[in-house]
N, C-alpha and C positions, 0 to 999 in steps of 0.2 A: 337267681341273683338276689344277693340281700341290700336293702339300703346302705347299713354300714357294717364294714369289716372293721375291728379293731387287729394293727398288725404289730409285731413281735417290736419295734422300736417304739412301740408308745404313739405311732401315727393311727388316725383315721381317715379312712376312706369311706365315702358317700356317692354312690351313683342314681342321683335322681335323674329321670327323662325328662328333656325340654320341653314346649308346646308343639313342636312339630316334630315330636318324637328322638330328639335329637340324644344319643345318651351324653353323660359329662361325667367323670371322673374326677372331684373334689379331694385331695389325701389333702389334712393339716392336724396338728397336734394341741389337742386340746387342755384347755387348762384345766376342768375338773371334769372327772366320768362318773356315774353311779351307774349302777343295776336297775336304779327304783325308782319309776316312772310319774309318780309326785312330787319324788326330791329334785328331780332334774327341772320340772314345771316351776318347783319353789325357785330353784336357781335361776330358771331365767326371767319369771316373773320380778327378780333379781338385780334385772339386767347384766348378769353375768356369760351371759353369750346365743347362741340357738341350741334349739334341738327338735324333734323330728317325729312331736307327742304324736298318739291316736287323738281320731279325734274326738270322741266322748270324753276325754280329759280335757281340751280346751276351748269347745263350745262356748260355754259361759265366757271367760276371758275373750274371745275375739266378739261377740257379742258387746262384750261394754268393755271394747277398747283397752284392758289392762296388758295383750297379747296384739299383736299383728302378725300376716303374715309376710316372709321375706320372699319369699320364689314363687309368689302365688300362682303361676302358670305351670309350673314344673309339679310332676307329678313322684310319688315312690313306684319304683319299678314293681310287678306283681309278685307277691312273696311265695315263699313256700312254707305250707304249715303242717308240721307233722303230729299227728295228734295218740298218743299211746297210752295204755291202760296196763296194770297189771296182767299178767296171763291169767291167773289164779281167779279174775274176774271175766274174761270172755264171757261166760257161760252163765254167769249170776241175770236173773230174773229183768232186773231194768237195764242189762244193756243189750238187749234183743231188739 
């Protein structure tokens, strides 16, 4: 299950789990999207809306106040991460 699906209408869907595990189902449409996970921080350090940084990107910010958090009980569901390498590389020396 991923945080957000971006779906064919231009909706967002976000399923963060509550504090008592509770899931929630969020779809709205957002007024700006990027790919790239500092422009979005610039945007909403902006205050142009939320988003759903890691958090080594905004450590510093919630530390001195330029960021807060909104759902701070609610957690992102566990992701899946899939990690691949060229084939042509299996077999090369440092990835043994």
């Amino acid at each position: 299950m991923d945080l957000q699906v971006v779906c064919r209408d231009g909706m967002v869907r976000w399923k963060p789990v509550g504090p008592r595990g509770e899931p929630f189902d969020l779809v709205h449409r957002p007024a700006y999207t990027a790919d790239d996970l500092p422009r979005l921080k610039f945007a909403v350090l902006q205050a142009t809306g939320i988003c759903v940084p890691p958090d080594y990107l905004c450590t510093d910010d919630l530390r001195n106040s330029r960021l807060a958090p909104v759902l701070p009980c609610w957690e992102r569901p566990p992701a899946r991460v899939l990690a691949v390498i060229p084939s042509n590389l299996v077999h090369a020396r440092y990835c043994r």
